[in-house]
C-alpha positions in Angstrom: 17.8 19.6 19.7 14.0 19.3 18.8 11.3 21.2 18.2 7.5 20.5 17.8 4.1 21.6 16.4 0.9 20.9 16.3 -1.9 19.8 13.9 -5.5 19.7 14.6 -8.1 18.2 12.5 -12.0 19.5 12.7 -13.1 16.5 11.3 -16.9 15.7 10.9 -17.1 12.8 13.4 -13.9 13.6 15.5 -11.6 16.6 16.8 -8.0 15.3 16.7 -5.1 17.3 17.8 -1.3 15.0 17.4 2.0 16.9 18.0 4.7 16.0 16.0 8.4 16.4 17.1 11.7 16.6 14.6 15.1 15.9 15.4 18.8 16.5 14.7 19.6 14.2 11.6 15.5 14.5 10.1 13.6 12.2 12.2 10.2 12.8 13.4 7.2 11.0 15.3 4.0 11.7 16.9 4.8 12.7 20.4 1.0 12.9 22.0 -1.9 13.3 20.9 -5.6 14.6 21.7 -8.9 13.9 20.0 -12.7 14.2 21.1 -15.7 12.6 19.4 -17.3 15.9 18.4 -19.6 14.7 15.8 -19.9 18.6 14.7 -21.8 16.8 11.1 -24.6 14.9 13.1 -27.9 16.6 14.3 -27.7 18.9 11.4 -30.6 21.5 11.5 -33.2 21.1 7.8 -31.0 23.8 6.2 -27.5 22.0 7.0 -26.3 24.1 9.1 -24.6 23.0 12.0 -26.4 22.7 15.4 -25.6 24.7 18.3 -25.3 21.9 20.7 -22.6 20.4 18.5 -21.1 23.6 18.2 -20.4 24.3 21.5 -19.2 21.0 22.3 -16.6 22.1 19.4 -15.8 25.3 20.7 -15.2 23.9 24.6 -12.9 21.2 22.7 -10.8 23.9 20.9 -10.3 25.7 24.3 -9.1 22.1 25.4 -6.5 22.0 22.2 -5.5 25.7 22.4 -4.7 25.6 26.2 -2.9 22.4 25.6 -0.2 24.2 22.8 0.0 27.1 25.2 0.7 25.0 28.3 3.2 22.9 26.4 5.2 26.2 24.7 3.9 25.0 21.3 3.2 28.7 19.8 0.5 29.5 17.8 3.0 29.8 14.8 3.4 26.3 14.9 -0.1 24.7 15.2 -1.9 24.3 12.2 -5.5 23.8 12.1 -7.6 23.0 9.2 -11.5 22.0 9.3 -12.8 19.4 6.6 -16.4 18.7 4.7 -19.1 18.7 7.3 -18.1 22.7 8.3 -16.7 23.4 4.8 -20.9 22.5 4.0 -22.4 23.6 6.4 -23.9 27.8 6.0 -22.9 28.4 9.2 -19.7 26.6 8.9 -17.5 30.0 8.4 -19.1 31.7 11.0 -18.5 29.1 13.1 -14.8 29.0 12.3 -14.6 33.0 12.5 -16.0 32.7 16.1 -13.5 29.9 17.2 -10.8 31.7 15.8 -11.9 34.7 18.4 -12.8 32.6 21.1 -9.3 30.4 21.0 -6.8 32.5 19.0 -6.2 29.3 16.7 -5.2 30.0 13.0 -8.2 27.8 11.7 -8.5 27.1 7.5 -11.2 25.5 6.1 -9.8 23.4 3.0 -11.4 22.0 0.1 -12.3 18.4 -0.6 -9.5 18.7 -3.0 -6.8 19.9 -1.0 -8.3 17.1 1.9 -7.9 14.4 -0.5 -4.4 15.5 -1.8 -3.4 15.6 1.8 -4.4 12.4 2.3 -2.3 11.1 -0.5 0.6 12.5 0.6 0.0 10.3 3.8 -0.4 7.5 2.3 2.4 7.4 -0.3 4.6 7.9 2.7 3.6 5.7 5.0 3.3 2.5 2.2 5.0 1.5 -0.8 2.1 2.2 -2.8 3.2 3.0 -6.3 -0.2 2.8 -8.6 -3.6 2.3 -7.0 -6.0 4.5 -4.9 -5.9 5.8 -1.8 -9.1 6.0 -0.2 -10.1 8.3 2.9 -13.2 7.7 4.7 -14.1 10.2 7.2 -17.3 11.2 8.6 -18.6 13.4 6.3 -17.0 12.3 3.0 -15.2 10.2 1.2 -12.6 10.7 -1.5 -10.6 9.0 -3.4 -7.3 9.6 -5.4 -5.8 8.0 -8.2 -1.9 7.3 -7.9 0.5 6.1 -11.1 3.9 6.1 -10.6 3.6 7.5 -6.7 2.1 10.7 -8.3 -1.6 12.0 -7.8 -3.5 12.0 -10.4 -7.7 11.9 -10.6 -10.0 12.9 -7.4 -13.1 12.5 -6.6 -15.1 12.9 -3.9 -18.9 11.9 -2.4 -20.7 12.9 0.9 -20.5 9.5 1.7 -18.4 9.5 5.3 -19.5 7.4 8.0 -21.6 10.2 9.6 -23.4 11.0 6.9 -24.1 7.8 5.5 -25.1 6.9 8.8 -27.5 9.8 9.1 -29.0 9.3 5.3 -29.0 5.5 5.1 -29.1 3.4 8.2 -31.5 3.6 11.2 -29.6 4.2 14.1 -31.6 2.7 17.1 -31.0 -1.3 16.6 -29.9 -3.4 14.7 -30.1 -3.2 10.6 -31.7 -5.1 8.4 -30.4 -6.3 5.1 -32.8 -3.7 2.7 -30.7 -0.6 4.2 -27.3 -2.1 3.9 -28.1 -2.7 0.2 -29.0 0.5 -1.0 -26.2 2.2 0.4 -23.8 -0.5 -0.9 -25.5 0.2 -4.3 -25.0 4.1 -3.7 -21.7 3.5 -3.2 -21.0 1.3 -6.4 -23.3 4.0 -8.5 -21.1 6.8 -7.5 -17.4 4.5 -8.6 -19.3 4.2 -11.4 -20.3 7.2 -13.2 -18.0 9.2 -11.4 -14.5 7.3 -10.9 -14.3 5.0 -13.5 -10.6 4.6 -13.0 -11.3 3.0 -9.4 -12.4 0.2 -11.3 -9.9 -0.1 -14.0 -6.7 0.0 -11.2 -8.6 -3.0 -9.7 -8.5 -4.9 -12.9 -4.7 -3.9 -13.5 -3.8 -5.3 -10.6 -3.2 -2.1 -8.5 -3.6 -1.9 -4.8 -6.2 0.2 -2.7 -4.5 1.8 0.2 -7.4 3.3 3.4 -7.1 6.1 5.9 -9.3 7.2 8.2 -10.1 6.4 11.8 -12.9 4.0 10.7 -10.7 2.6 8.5 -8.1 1.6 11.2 -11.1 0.8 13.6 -12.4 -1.6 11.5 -8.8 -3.1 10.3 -8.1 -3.4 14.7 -11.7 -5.5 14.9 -10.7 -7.7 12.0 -7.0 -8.3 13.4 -8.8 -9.4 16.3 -11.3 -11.6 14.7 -8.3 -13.0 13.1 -6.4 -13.6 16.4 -2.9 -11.9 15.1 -0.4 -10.6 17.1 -0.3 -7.3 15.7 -0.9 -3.8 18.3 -0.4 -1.9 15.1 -2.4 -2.4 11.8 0.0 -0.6 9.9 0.2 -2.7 6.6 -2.8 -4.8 7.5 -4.5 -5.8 4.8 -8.4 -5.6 5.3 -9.8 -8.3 3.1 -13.1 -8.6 1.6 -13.6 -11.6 3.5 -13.0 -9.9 6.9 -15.7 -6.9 6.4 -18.5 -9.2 5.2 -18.0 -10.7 8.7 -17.9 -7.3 10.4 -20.9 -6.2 8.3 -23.3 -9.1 9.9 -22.0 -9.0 13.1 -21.9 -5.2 13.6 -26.0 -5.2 11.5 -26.9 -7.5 13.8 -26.0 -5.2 17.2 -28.0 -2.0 18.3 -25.3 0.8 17.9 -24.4 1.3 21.7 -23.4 -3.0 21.3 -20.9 -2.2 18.2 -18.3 -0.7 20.4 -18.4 -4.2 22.5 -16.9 -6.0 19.4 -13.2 -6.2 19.9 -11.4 -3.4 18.3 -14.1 -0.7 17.4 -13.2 2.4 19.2 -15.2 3.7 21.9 -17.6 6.3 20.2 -17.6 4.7 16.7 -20.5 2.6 17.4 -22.8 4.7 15.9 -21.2 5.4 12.5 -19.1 2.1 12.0 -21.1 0.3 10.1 -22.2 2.6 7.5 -18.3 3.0 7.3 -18.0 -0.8 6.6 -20.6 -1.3 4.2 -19.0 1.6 2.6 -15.5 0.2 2.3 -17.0 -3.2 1.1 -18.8 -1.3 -2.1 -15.3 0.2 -2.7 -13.5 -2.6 -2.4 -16.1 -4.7 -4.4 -16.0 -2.2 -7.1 -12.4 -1.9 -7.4 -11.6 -5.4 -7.8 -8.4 -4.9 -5.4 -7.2 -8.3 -3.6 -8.3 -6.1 0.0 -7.6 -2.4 2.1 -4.3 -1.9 3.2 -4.2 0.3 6.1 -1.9 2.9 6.9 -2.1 4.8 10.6 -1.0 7.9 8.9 -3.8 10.5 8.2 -4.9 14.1 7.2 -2.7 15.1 9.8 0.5 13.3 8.8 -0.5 14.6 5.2 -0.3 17.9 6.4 2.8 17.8 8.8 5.1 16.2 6.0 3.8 18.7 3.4 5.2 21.3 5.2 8.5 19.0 6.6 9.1 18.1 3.0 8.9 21.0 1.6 9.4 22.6 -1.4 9.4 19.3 -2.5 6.3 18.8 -5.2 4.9 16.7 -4.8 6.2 16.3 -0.9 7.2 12.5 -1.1 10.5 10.8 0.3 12.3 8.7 -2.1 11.8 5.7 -0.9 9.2 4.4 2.4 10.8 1.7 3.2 14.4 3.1 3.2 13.0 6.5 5.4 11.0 4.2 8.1 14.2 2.2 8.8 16.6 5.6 9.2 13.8 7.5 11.1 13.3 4.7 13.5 16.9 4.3 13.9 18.1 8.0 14.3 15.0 8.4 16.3 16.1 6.3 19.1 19.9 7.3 18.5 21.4 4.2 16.7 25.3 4.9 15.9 24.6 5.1 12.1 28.3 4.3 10.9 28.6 1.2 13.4 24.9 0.1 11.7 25.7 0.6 8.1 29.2 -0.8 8.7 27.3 -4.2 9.8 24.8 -4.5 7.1 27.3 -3.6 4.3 29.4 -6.9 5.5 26.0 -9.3 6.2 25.3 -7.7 2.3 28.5 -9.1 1.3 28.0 -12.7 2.9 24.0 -12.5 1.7 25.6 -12.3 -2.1 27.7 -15.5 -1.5 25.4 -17.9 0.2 26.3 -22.0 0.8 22.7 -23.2 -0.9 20.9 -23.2 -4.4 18.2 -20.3 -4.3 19.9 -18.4 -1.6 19.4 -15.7 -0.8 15.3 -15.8 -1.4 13.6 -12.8 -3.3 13.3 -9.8 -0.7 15.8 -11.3 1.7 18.7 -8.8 1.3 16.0 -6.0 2.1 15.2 -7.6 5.5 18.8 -8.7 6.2 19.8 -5.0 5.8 16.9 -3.5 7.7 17.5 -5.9 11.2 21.1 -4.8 10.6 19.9 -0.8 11.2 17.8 -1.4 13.5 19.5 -4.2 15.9 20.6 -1.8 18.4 17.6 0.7 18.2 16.8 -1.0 22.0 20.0 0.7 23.7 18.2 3.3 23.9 16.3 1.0 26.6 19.0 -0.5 28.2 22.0 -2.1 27.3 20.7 -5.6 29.0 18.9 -7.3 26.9 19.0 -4.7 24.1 18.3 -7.4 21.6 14.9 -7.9 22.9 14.4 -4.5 23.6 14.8 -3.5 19.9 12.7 -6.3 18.6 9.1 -4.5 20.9 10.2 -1.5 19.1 10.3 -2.7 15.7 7.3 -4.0 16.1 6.1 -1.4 17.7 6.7 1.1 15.3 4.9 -0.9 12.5 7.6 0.5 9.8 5.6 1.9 7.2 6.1 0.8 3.8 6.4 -3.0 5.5 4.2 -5.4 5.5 3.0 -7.2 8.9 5.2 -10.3 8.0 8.4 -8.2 7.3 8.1 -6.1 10.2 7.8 -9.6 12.3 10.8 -10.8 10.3 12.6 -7.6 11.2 11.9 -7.9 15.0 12.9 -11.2 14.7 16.2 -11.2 13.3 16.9 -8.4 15.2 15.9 -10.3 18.3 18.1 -13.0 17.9 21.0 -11.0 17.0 22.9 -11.3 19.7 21.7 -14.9 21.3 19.2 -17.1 22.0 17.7 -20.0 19.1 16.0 -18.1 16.3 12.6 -19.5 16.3 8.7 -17.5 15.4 7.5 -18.3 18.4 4.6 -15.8 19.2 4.6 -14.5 15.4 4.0 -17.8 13.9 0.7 -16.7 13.0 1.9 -13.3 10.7 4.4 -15.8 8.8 4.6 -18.0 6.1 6.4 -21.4 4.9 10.2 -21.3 5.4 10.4 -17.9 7.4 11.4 -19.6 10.7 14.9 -20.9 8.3 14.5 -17.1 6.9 15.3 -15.8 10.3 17.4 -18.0 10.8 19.8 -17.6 8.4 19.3 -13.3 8.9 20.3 -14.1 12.6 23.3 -16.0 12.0 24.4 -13.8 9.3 23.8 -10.9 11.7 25.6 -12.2 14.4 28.9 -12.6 12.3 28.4 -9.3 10.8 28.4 -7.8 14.4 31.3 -9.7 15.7 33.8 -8.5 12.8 32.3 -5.2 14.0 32.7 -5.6 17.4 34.9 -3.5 18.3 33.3 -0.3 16.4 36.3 0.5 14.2 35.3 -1.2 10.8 38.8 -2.8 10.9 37.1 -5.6 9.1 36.7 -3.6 5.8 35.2 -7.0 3.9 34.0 -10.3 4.4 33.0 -13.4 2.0 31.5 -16.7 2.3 33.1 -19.3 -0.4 33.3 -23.1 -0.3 37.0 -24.7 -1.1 37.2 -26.7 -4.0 39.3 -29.3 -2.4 37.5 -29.1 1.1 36.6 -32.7 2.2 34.1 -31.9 5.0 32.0 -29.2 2.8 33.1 -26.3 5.2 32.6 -23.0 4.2 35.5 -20.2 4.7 35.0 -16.3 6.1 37.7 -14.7 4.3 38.0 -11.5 5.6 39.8 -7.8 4.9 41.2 -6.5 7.5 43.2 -3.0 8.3 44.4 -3.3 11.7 44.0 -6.2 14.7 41.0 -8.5 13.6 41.5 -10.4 16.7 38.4 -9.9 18.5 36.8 -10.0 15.2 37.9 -13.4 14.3 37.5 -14.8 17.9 33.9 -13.7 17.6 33.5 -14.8 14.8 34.5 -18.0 15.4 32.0 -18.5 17.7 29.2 -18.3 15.9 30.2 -21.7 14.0 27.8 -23.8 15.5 24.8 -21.2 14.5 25.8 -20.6 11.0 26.0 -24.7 10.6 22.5 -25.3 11.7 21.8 -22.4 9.0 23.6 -23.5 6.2 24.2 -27.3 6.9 28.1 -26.6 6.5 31.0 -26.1 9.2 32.4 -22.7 9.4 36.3 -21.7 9.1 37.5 -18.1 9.7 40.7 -16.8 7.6 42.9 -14.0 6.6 43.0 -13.0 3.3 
């Protein structure tokens, strides 16, 4: 059984409405989503108030959103709707909220910067393994940053400095921009760290990481994968270097703002605003010290949906990223759990004997376990060619708390879990040195593991890898524990021999304890 609800965001630049459905066991995911480039904090009258030509492009869009909950059964007790700086500013802003309210019957609150940027952490520490850094979230009217030690909030701060605004202030917006403008706001930028977030710069010189949310922030991370030519459709634990937005930041100057959206990866209606949102991130970046961004998808509205589905946790944080992302994309897609954990507690056990000095590498039992969870998430495709099947949605999914590189590994593994020669092949590019023998060894182990599991009745309780003392040809014996008929087990087993030895360089023997 599942149910959903809805969360809309009233952001400055964009409307965003994403439905989020939960499931028996805990897992959840976006289910669809809806979002309109409102702009309701551009063309701002001399007072600040908003216009009324943006406002009743906002008002025709929440009559869009409400009629879409309705028509979809998602009551009105279970949409939450929260507006951010540009009408939380504006005079006007809470008349305008009071009349939408009438007009749609949505429950609309208007939150502070504080609350925003709180919500936003809690995004981000779920959706990475960030433990002590910042999290930064641009947006179009502001942008705020929190200080995390030990996964826990701690300092915010927060500037009118969102893509919209700095846009509007900062940069001419009918051609392309000349080096003078770019400065200054990159010196605004640095000035504000400065007197008012001091910490920013003192994580960077400790060595913490900077973590970015925010459409921008993805938008820009998309064009940079692409500059980059990585096989990545998700930039979920990209990490945005410095490098990479000094390139953005002359090519995206050098363009009027209608030719921004033609560089690969900038969203369609983000021309306008980008590259103030660039030369923003630079300044941050540059005043932090960190090594670059890393990018999460999640957002205000994940931060917002989990505060309420984590609840009364304080603050609303699962226990560990890496460990959740795994489970929910495996109870998601209805893995059998017990057959799962069953196979990665035995490829544990022959990870923790391995034939070879330095075996198994730093972070190998980690990825060994996850591919183990998640090597039959693509049954829920088809049973034919499963393997492959769960390898798209790995990668897919982007597993927070992953890097790019482990996710690939993941898929990988996965992928070859059942046949086939392990190789990178399309992924090269995401790896390093030695991961093509990495996945190899994590699909031969997984193979093994599966066969002494074949039959789904953990008869195999245990299994160990050890090397003979008095064996002439340097073969290496799976011992295993059995409860009942291992035959199929063995027999499968067995065949995997010829794998295993191009892994390990050593013949493989099955036997009874």
């Amino acid at each position: 059984m599942s149910s959903s609800r809805a969360v809309i965001d009233l952001g400055s630049n964009s409307f965003r409405l994403v439905v989020f459905t939960t499931g028996e066991g805990g897992w959840w995911r976006r289910t669809d989503e809806l979002s309109d480039m409102v702009r309701i904090g551009g063309d701002l009258t001399s007072e600040g108030c908003l216009s009324e030509a943006r406002m009743a492009h906002a008002l025709e869009t929440l009559r869009v959103f409400a009629a879409f909950c309705s028509t979809n059964g998602i009551d009105v007790g279970e949409v939450e709707a929260v507006a951010t700086s540009a009408i939380r500013d504006a005079p006007n802003g809470g008349a305008f909220v009071a009349r939408a309210q009438r007009e749609t019957g949505l429950p609309i609150r208007v939150i502070s910067g504080e609350e925003e940027a709180l919500y936003s952490y809690v995004a981000a520490a779920n959706s990475t393994a960030l433990e002590d850094g910042v999290v930064l979230d641009l947006g179009g009217g502001s942008l705020e940053l929190v200080q995390v030690r030990e996964r826990r909030a701690g300092a915010i701060a927060s500037w009118p400095l969102g893509a919209v605004r700095a846009t509007e202030r900062w940069l001419p917006s009918d051609g392309p921009v000349e080096a003078k403008p770019i400065a200054k706001l990159h010196a605004r930028t640095l000035r504000a760290l400065e007197s008012d977030a001091p910490w920013v710069v003192a994580a960077g010189a400790e060595g913490a990481r900077l973590v970015g949310l925010g459409g921008s922030v993805r938008s820009l991370a998309a064009a940079a994968v692409r500059m980059a030519d990585l096989p990545l459709d998700s930039v979920q634990g990209f990490l945005l270097s410095r490098d990479a937005l000094d390139a953005l930041v002359d090519e995206l100057a050098g363009r009027a703002p209608e030719e921004r959206e033609r560089v690969p990866g900038i969203k369609r209606g983000r021309g306008e605003v980008i590259l103030a949102a660039a030369v923003v991130l630079r300044a941050v970046l540059e005043g932090s010290g960190a090594a670059g961004i890393e990018v999460t998808e999640a957002g205000l509205r994940e931060g917002i949906f989990l505060s309420g589905l984590l609840a009364p946790a304080d603050p609303p944080l699962v226990e560990d990223v890496r460990t959740a992302s795994v489970r929910n994309l495996a109870r998601q897609h209805g893995v059998d759990l017990v057959h799962a954990e069953h196979i990665a507690a035995l490829a544990h056990q022959l990870l923790e004997a391995l034939p070879g000095a330095g075996l198994p590498e730093p972070g190998e039992p980690e990825l060994v376990e996850a591919a183990a969870l998640l090597h039959d998430v693509g049954m829920a495709v088809d049973y034919d060619d499963h393997h492959k099947h769960s390898s798209y949605l790995i990668l897919g999914s982007g597993l927070p708390g992953f890097t790019p590189r482990e996710v690939a590994l993941i898929a990988l593994m996965a992928r070859y879990h059942r046949k086939g020669t392990p190789s990178l092949g399309a992924l090269a590019p995401l790896c390093r040195d030695g991961d093509e023998q990495l996945v190899l060894r994590g699909a031969a182990l997984l193979r093994i593991a599966e066969q002494l599991e074949r039959n789904r009745d953990q008869v195999v309780r245990a299994a160990r890898l050890r090397r003979p003392a008095d064996a002439a040809d340097g073969v290496v014996e799976l011992e295993l524990d059995a409860v009942g008929d291992d035959t199929v087990a063995r027999w499968g087993a067995e065949r995997q021999g010829e794998l295993f030895e191009r892994a390990f360089g050593a013949p493989l023997r099955v036997v009874a304890r």
